[in-house]
PyMOL CGO cylinders between C-alpha atoms (Angstrom):
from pymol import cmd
from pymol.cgo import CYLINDER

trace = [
    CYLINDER, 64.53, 38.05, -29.87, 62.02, 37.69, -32.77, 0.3, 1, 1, 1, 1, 1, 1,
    CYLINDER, 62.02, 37.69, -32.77, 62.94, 39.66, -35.71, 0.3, 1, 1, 1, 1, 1, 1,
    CYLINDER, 62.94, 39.66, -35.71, 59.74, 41.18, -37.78, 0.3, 1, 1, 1, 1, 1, 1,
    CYLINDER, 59.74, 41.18, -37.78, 59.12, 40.78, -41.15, 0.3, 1, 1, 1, 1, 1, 1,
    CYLINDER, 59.12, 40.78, -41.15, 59.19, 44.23, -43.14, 0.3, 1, 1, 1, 1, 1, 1,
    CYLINDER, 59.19, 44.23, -43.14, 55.72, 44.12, -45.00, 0.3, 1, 1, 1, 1, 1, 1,
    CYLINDER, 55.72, 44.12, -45.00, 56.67, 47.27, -46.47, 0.3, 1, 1, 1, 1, 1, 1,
    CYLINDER, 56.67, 47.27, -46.47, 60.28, 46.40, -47.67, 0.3, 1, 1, 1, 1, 1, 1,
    CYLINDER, 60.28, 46.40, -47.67, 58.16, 43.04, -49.30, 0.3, 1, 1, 1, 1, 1, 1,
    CYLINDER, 58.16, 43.04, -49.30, 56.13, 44.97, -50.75, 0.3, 1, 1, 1, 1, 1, 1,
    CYLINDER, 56.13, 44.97, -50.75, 58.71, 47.29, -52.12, 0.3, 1, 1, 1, 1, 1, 1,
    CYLINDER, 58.71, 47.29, -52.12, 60.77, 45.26, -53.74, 0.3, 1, 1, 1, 1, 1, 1,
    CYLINDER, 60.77, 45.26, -53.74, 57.68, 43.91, -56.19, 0.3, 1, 1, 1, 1, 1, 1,
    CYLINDER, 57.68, 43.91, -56.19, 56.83, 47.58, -56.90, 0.3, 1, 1, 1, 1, 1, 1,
    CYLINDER, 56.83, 47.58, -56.90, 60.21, 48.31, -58.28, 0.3, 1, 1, 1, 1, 1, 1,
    CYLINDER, 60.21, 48.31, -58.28, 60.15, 45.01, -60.50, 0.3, 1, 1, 1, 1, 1, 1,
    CYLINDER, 60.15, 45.01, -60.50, 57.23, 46.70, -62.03, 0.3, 1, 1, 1, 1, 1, 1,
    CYLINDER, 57.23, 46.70, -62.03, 58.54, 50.53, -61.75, 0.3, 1, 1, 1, 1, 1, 1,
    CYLINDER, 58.54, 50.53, -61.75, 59.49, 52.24, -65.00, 0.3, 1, 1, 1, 1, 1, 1,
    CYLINDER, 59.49, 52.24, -65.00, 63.11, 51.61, -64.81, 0.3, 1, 1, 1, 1, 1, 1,
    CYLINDER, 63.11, 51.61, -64.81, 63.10, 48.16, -63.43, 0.3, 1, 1, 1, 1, 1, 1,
    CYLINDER, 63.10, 48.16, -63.43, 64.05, 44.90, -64.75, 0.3, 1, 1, 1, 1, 1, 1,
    CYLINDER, 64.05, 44.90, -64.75, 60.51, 44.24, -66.36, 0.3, 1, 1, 1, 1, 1, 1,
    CYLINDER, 60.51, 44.24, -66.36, 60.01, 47.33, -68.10, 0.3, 1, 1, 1, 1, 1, 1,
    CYLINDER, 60.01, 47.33, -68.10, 63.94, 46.43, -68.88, 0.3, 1, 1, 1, 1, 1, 1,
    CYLINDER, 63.94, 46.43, -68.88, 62.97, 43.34, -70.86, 0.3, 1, 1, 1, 1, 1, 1,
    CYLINDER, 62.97, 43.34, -70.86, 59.58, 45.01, -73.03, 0.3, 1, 1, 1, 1, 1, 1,
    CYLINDER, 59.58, 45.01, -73.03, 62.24, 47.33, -73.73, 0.3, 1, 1, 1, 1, 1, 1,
    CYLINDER, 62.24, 47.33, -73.73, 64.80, 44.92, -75.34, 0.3, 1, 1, 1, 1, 1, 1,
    CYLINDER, 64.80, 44.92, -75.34, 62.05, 42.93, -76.46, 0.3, 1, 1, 1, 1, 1, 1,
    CYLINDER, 62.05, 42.93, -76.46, 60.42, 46.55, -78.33, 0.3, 1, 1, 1, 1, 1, 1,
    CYLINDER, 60.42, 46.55, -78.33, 64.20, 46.83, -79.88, 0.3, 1, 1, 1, 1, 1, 1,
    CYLINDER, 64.20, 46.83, -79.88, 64.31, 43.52, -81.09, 0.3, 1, 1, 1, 1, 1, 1,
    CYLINDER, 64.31, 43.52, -81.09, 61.26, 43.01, -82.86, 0.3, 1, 1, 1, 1, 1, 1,
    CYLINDER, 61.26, 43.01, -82.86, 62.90, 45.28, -84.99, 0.3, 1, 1, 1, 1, 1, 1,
    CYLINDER, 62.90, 45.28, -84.99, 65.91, 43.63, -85.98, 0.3, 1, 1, 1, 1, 1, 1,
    CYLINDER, 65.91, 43.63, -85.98, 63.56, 41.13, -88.33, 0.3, 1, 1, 1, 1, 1, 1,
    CYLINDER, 63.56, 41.13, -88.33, 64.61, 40.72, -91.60, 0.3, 1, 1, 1, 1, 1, 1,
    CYLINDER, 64.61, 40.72, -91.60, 62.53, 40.45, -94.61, 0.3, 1, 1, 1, 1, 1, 1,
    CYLINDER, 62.53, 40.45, -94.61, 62.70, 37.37, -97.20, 0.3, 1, 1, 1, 1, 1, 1,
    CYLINDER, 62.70, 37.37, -97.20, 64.42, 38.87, -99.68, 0.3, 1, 1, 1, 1, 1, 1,
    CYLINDER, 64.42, 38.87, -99.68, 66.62, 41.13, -97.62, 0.3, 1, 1, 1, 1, 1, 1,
    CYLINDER, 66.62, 41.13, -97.62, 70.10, 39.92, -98.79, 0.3, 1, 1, 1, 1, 1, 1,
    CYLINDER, 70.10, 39.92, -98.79, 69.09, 39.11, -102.09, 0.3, 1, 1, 1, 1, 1, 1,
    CYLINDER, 69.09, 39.11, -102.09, 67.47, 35.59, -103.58, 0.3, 1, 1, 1, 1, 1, 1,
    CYLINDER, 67.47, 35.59, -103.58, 70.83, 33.62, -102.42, 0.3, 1, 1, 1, 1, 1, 1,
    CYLINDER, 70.83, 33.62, -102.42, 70.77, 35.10, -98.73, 0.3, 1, 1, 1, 1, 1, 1,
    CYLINDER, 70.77, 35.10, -98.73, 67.56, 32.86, -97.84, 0.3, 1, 1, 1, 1, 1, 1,
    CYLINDER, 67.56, 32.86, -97.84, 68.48, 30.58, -95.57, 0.3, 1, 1, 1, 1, 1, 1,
    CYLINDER, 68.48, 30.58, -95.57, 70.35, 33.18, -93.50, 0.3, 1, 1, 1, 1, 1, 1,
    CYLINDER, 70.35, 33.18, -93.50, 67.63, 35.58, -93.48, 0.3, 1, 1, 1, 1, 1, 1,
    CYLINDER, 67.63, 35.58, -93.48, 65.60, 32.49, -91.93, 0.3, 1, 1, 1, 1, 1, 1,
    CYLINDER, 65.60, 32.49, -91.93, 68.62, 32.06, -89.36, 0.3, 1, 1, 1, 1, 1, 1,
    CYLINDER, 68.62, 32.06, -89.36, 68.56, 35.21, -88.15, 0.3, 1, 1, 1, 1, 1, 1,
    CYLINDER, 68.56, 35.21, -88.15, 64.58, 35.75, -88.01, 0.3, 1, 1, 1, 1, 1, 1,
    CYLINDER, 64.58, 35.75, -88.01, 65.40, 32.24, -86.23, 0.3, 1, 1, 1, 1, 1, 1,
    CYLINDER, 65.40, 32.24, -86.23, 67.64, 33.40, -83.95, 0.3, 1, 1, 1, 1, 1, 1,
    CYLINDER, 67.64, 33.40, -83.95, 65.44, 36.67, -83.06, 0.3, 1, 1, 1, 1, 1, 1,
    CYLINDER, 65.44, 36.67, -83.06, 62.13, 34.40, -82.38, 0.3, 1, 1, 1, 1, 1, 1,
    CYLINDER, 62.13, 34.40, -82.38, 64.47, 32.34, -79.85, 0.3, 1, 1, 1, 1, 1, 1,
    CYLINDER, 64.47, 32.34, -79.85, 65.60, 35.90, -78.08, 0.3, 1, 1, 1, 1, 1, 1,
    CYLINDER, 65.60, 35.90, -78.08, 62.20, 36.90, -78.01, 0.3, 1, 1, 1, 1, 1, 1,
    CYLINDER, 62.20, 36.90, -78.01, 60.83, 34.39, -76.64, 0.3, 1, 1, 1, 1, 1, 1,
    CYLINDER, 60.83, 34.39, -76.64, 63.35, 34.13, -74.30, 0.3, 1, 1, 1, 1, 1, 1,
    CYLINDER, 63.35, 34.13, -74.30, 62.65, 37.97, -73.43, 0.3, 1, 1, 1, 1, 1, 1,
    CYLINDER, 62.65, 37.97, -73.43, 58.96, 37.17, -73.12, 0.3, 1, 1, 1, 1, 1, 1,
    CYLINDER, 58.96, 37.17, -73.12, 59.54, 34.12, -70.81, 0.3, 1, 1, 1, 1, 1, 1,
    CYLINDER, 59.54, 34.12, -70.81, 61.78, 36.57, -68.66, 0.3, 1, 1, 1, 1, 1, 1,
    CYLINDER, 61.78, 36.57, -68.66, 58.64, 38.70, -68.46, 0.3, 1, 1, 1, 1, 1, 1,
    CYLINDER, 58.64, 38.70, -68.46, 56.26, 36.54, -67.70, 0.3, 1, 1, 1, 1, 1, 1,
    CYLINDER, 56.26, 36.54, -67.70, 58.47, 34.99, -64.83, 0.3, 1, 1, 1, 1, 1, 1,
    CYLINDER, 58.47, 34.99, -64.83, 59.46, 38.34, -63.29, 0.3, 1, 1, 1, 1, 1, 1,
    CYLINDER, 59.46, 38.34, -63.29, 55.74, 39.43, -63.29, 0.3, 1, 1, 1, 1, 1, 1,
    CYLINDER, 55.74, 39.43, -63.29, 55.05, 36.04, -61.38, 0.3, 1, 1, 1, 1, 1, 1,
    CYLINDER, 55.05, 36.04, -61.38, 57.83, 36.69, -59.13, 0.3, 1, 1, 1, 1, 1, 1,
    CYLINDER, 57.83, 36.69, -59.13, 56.08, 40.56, -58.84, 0.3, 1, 1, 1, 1, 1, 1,
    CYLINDER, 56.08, 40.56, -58.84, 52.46, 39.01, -57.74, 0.3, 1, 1, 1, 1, 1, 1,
    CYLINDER, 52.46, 39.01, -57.74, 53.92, 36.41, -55.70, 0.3, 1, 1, 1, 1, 1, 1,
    CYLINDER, 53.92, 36.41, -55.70, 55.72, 39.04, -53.47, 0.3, 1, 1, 1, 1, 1, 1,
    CYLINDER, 55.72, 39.04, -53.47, 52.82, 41.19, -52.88, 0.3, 1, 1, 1, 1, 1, 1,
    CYLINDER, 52.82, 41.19, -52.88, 50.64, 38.42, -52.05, 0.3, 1, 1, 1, 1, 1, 1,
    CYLINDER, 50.64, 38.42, -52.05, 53.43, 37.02, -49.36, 0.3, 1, 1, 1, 1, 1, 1,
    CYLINDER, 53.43, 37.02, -49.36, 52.87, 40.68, -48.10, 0.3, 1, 1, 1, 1, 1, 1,
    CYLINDER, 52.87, 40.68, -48.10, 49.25, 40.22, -47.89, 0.3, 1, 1, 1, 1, 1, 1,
    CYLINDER, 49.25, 40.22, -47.89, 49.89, 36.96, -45.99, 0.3, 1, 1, 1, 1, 1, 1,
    CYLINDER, 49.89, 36.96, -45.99, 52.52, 38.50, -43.80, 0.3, 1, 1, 1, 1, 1, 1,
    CYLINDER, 52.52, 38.50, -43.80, 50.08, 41.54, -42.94, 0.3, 1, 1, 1, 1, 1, 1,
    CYLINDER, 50.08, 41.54, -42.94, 46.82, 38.92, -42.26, 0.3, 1, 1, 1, 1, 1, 1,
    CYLINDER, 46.82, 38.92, -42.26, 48.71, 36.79, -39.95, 0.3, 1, 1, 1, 1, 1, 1,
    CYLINDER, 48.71, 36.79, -39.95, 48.04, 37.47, -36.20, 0.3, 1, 1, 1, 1, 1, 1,
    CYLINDER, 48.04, 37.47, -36.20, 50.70, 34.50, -35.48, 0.3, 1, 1, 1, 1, 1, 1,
    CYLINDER, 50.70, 34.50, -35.48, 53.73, 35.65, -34.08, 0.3, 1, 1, 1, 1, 1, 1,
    CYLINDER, 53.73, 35.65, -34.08, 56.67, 34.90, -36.80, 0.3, 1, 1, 1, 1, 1, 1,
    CYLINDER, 56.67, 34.90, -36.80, 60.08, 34.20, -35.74, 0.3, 1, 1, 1, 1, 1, 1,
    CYLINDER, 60.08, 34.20, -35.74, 62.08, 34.67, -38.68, 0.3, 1, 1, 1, 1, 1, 1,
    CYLINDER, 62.08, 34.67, -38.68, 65.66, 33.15, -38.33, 0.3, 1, 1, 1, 1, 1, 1,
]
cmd.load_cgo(trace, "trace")
């Protein structure tokens, strides 16, 4: 017996990547937090320098990270709704194993 795709379930799953408490809104969270944490040049006084540069270093590198994360996740999101689209247009008969 053929087993049917779930359109709805596909279709689902890229909504709540994008809902308010999922993993996307997750990241612009941490990355809204972070942007925070930056330091400014003369924050630990004229010998602290170089580490105010390592950790404004070290918070680019997260947030770029973070914003990576985003961008891949929304991917991810549009990719799933258009396999639903597919899914719904096809008038082939699917066997899904």
């Amino acid at each position: 017996m053929a087993n049917k795709v779930d359109v709805d379930a596909i279709r689902g799953a890229a909504r709540k990547m994008e809902a308010a408490d999922g993993p996307i809104q997750y990241l612009r969270n941490a990355q809204q937090l972070l942007e925070g944490v930056k330091l400014p040049g003369g924050a630990l006084t004229m010998f602290g320098g170089s580490t105010v540069a390592a950790h404004n270093g070290s918070v680019d590198g997260h947030l770029a990270n973070l914003r990576s994360g985003i961008v891949h996740l929304q991917t991810a999101a549009a990719n799933l709704e258009q396999s639903a689209k597919n899914w719904e247009r096809s008038d082939q008969p699917w066997v899904v194993k």
